[in-house]
N, C-alpha and C positions, 0 to 999 in steps of 0.2 A: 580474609583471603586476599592472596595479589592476584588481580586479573590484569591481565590485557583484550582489549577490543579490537578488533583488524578490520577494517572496512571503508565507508562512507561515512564523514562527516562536513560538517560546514570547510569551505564554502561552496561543496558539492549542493546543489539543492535536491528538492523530490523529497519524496514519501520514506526512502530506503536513508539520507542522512537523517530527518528527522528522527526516527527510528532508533538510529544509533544513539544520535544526543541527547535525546529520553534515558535510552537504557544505561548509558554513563553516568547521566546526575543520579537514577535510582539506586543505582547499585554505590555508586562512590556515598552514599548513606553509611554503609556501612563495612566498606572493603578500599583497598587501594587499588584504583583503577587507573590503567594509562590505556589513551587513545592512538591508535597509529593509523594515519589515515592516506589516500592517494595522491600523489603530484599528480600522475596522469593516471584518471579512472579510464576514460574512451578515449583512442584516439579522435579526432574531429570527424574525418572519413569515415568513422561507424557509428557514429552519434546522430539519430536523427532528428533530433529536435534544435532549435535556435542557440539554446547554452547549456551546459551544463553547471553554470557556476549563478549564484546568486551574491552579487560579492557587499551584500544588505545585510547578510542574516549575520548575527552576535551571537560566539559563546566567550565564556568562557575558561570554557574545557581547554587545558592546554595540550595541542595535537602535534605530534609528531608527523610531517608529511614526507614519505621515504616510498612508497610504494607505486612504481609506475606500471602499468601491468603489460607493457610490454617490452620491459627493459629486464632481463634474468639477473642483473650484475644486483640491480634495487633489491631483488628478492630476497638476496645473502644476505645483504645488507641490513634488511627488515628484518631477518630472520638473526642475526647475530645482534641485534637492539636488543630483539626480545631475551636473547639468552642472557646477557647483563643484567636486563631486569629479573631473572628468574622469579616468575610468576607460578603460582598454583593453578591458573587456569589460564589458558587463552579461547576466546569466542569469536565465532565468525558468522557473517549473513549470508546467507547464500539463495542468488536471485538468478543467475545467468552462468552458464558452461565455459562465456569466454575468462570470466574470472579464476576460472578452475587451476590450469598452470599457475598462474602465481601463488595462489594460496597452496597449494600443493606444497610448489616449492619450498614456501616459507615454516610449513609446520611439519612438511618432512626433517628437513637441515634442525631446525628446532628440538625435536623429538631425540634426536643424534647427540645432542648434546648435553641436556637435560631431561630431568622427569618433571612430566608437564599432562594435565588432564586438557582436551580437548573438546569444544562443544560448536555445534554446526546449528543454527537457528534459520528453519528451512521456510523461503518464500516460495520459490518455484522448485522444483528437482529436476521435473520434464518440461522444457519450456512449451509457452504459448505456439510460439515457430516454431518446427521442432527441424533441426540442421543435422547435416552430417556429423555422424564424433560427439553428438552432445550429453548422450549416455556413459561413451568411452571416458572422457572427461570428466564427467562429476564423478564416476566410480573412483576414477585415477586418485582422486581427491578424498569423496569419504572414506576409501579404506585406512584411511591414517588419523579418523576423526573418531574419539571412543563414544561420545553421547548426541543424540540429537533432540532439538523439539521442533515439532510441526504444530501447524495450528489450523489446519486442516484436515477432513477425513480425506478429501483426495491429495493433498500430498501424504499423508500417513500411509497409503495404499502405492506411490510412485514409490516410496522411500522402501517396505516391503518388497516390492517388486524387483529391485536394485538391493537390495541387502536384506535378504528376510530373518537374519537372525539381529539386525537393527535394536542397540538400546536407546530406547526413546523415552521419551514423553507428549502428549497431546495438550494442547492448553489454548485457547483462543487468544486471538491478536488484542491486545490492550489496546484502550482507549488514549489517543492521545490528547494531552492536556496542556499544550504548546501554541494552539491557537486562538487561544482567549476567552471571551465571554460572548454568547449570544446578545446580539444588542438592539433597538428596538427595527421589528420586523418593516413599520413605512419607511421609518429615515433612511434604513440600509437599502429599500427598493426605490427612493428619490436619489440616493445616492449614486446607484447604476440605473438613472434615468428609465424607468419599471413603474409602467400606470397600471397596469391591470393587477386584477383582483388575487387573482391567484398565479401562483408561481412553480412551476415543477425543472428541478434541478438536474441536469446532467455532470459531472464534476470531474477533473481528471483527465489525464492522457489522452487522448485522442489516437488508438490504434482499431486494425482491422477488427479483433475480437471483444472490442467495447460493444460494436453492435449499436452503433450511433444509427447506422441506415435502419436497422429494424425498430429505435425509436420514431425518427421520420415515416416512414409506412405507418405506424403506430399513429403518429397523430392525423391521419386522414378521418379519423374514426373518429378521434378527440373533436375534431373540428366540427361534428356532427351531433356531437351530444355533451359537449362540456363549452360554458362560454365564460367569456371575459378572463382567458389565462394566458403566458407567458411560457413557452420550453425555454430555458436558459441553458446554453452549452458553452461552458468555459472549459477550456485546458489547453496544452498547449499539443501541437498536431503533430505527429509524430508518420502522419503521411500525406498524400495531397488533397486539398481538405475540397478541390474543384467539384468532385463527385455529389459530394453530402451538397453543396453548392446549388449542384443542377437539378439533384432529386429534388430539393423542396423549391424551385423556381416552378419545375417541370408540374409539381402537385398544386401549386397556387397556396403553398404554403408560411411563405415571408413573412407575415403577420404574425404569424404564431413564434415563430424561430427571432431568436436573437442571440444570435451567433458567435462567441468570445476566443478564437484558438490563440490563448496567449496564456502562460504561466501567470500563477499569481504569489504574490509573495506570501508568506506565512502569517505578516499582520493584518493583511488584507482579506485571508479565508471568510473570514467569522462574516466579513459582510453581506457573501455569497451565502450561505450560510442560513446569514440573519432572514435573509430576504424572502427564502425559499418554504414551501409549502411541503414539500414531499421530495424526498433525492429518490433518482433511480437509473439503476443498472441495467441493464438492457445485454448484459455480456453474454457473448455466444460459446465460451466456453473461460474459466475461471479456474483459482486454485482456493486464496481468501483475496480480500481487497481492504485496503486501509481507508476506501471512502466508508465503509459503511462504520467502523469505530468516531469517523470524523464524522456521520452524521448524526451516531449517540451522545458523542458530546455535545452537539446542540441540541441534543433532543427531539432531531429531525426522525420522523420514518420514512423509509425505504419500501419501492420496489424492487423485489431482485428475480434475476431468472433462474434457476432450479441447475445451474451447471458448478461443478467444484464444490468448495465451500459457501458459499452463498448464503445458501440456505440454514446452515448450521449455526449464525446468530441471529437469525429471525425469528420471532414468534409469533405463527399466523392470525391477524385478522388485531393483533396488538399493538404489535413496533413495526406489522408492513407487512406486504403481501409478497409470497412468492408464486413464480409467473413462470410458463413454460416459453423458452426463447423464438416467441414469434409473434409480430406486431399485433393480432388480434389479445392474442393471451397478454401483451405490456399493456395495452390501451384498456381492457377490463381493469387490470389490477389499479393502474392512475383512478378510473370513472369509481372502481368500489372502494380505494380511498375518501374519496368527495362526497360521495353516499353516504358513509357513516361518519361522517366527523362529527357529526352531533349527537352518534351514540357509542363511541368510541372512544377512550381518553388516551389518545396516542402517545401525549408528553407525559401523562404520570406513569404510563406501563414504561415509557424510554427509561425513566428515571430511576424505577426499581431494578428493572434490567438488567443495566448498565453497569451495577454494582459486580456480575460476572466476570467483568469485564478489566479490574482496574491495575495498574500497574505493579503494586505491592506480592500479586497473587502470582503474577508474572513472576517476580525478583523471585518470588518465597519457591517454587516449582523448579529454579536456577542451583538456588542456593540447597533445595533438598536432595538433587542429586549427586553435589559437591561435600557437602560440609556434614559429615556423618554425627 
């Protein structure tokens, strides 16, 4: 089968290019795949974080960069690439409503020209913020997409909502296997300067509905009844981090908090990773998240709070607890963590698990609604 990919790829960083550069190498296994990816994903002015680019990261996928998403002339332009290639499928991501016009654009013009099947690979549908038009928009858009997969029960229910005669598929988010091996748990905690015993990981973006303050509240309790450990909060900030700042000054909390809002590169995950004791979400409302596949790869377990899909790759009391989103319900789930670790085989249940989970099952669930 000839596909095409429309989206995020390197040197765009984040969780949404990794994604893409996964699903390219898996599938070009077996099909001829071209990548077409953004000169301009965000302008600067709507980007809130430091970069959008990581200009580190190596493929090499050979990428077409045509796509600026606010320029309409790119859009024809993208969209008459792909007619050249006359592809049996094109594939898209879809994360945010401001992407919506361009891609619109490109697989309406598309559609006009050739016979082309369509698939829309859905992270958000209803965003976290939700804006004016941002329903208008992604409608404008799936009406011109023939198939979808979610990997969520609450996106499968947004996607209904907005199309209830929707052909879909459901499948969980794969594991990705891009940022290497777990490696050994002190060196990687000497290595980000980490003397205590235990370690609980916050990992990722830094926005309003990550629900970082509800972990902080959270460890007032920790601080009472759990000793000799480390909250480690790395990602990079995506708002003004002064607040998170003051709460835990305000709580006499410093000791415990070690603070990292800064992106970390893709070879440098595993370290974080390495080091950590238990990852946890602490999110005040969710759809799926790609920390918690990135904590199955290391064989890490999770906390998560009971919003979105969340819950939907946990198995309780096995690979992690899930937690109603309020600092007393986070701080049990961490403490009942720590309780049974010595009657609980966390990493050999990750390990079975996880098998759910792998990329192959992905392609194969791709490929069966295309290739009759």
């Amino acid at each position: 089968m000839k596909i095409v990919i429309v989206g995020t790829f390197p040197p765009f960083r984040g969780g949404i290019s990794n994604f893409y550069q996964t699903l390219y190498e898996k599938l070009s296994y077996e099909h001829d795949v071209t990548a077409i990816n953004f000169s301009l994903q965000y302008p600067n002015i709507l980007f809130p974080g430091k970069s959008q680019y990581d200009n580190n990261l190596k493929s090499d996928i050979n990428i077409e960069r045509t796509i600026n998403s606010i320029n309409p002339i790119s859009w024809k332009k993208t969209a008459n690439k792909i007619i050249e290639l006359e592809p049996d499928l094109i594939i898209f991501k879809y994360w945010i409503p401001f992407l919506a016009p361009s891609f619109r654009s490109i697989i309406k013009h598309t559609k006009k020209k050739i016979s082309i099947k369509s698939l829309v690979i859905c992270d958000n549908i209803i965003p976290h913020e939700n804006r004016p038009f941002d329903k208008f928009l992604t409608k404008s858009f799936f009406k011109h997409i023939d198939h979808f997969i979610v990997m969520s029960k609450s996106v499968e229910k947004d996607l209904l909502f907005l199309f209830p005669d929707a052909k879909y598929i459901y499948t969980p988010h794969p594991l990705y296997d891009i940022f290497g091996k777990c490696n050994n748990k002190d060196k990687s905690k000497r290595y980000l300067q980490i003397h205590e015993n235990k370690v609980i990981l916050f990992f990722g973006l830094i926005r309003p509905y990550k629900g970082l303050d509800l972990l902080i509240e959270a460890s007032k309790t920790l601080k009472e009844k759990l000793n000799n450990f480390k909250i480690l909060v790395v990602g990079d900030c995506y708002e003004n981090p002064e607040p998170y700042s003051k709460m835990i000054n305000k709580n006499g909390l410093n000791d415990i908090f070690d603070m990292r809002f800064e992106f970390v590169p893709n070879d440098k995950v595993n370290i974080y990773f390495s080091a950590a004791d238990v990852i946890v979400l602490p999110y005040k409302s969710a759809t799926q998240s790609g920390i918690v596949p990135v904590a199955y790869h290391f064989d890490k377990p999770v906390i998560v709070t009971n919003v979105g899909g969340l819950s939907e790759i946990v198995q309780e009391g096995k690979t992690g607890y899930v937690v109603y989103p309020e600092p007393n319900e986070i701080a049990d789930g961490i403490l009942k963590y720590y309780n049974n670790l010595d009657k609980i085989n966390f990493v050999e249940n990750i390990k079975s698990y996880k098998d759910n989970f792998t990329w192959n099952k992905f392609i194969e669930k791709i490929e069966r609604i295309f290739i009759q």
